[in-house]
N, C-alpha and C positions, 0 to 999 in steps of 0.2 A: 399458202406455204407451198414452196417447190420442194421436192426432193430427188435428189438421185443417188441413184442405188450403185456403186463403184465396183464396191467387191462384194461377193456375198447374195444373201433374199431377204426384200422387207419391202413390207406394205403391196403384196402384192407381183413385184417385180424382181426378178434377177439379171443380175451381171452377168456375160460373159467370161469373165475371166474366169480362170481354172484357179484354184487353191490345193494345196493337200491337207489342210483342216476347214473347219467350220470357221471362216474369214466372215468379219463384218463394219461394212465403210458406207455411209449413206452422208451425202455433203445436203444442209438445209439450208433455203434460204426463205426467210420467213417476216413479213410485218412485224407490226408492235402489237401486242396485244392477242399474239396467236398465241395457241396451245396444241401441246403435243403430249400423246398420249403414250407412251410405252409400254407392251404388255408384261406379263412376268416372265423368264425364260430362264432356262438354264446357261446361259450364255456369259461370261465379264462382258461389259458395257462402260462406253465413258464415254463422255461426251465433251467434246474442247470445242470452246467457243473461243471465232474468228475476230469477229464483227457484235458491235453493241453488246446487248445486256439480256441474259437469262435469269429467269429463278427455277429453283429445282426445292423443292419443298420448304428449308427455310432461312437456305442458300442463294444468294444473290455471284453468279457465274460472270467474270468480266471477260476481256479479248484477253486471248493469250494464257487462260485459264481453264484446267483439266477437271471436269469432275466426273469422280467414281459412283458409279451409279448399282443399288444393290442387284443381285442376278433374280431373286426370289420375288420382287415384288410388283405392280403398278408405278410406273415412275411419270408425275405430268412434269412438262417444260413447260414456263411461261414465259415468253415473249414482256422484257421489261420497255424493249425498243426493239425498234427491226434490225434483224441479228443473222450472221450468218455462223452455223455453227456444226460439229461432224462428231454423228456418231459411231464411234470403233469399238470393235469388240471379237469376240470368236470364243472357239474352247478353251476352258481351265488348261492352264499344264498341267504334265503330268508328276508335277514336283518342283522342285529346287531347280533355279538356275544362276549361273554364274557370268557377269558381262565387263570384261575389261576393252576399253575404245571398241572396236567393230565386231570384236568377239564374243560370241554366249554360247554357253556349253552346262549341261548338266554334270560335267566333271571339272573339277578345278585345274588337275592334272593335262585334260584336254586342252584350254587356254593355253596354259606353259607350251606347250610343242605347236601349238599356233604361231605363238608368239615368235619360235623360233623358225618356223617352216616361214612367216613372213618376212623376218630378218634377210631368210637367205631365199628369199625369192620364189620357192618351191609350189606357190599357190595357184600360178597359172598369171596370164594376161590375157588382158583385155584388146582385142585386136587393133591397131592404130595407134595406141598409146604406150608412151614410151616413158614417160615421169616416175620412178617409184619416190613412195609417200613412205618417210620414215616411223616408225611408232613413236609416240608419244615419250618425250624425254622420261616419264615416272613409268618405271617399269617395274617395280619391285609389288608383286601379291596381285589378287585381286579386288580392284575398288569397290565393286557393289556384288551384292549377293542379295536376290530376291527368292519368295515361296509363293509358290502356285495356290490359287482359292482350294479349300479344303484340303490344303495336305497339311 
């Protein structure tokens, strides 16, 4: 089994790249029949497989397929076939978040003046490019509202 460490520490290795939280990206590429061991951590963790076929206790993982994995415990991956597959993770929030298209904000009210600050182009650009991208014809609330592990 290969592993690399993208963002984040694990199994020894660290990334480069700078984060402002506890970031975690490790891409695997692994035979049939490997196993992989995760220790317990305070960390969210998931794992999305790429390529073939995982089990995760008594869970069968296919491509294209997320699984949440607990933060408190031992977690083994089994290799159902040679699989390539990534696990992300980092700190809990610190609460409630709100994510309408490219927007997430701990305030619902902050979205709304996003929304408008992107209408009217106020966000800045991107050096070179010159296309703006309209918002999404559904604008009315916000679509999805998630809670942070342990709030």
């Amino acid at each position: 089994m290969t592993a690399r460490v993208l963002i984040g520490s694990a199994f020894g290795l660290t990334s480069p790249v700078a984060t402002f939280a506890t970031t975690l990206h490790v891409d695997f590429e692994a035979s049939a029949d490997a196993t992989l061991m995760l220790p317990a951590t305070n960390l969210e963790r998931e794992i999305y497989c790429v390529s073939g076929r995982l089990q995760i206790g008594d869970a069968e993982i296919e491509p294209f397929q997320l699984a949440v994995l607990p933060m408190d415990q031992v977690v083994t991956i089994n290799n159902i076939s040679a699989a390539r597959f990534v696990l992300i993770g980092g700190e809990p929030l610190d609460g409630y978040r709100f994510m309408w298209w490219n927007f997430v904000s701990s305030r619902k009210e902050r979205i709304e003046q996003t929304k408008q600050d992107w209408l009217e182009q106020r966000m800045g650009s991107v050096a070179g490019e010159t296309e703006f991208i309209p918002l999404p014809e559904r604008q009315e609330g916000i679509s999805i509202g998630f809670l942070a592990s342990g709030s």
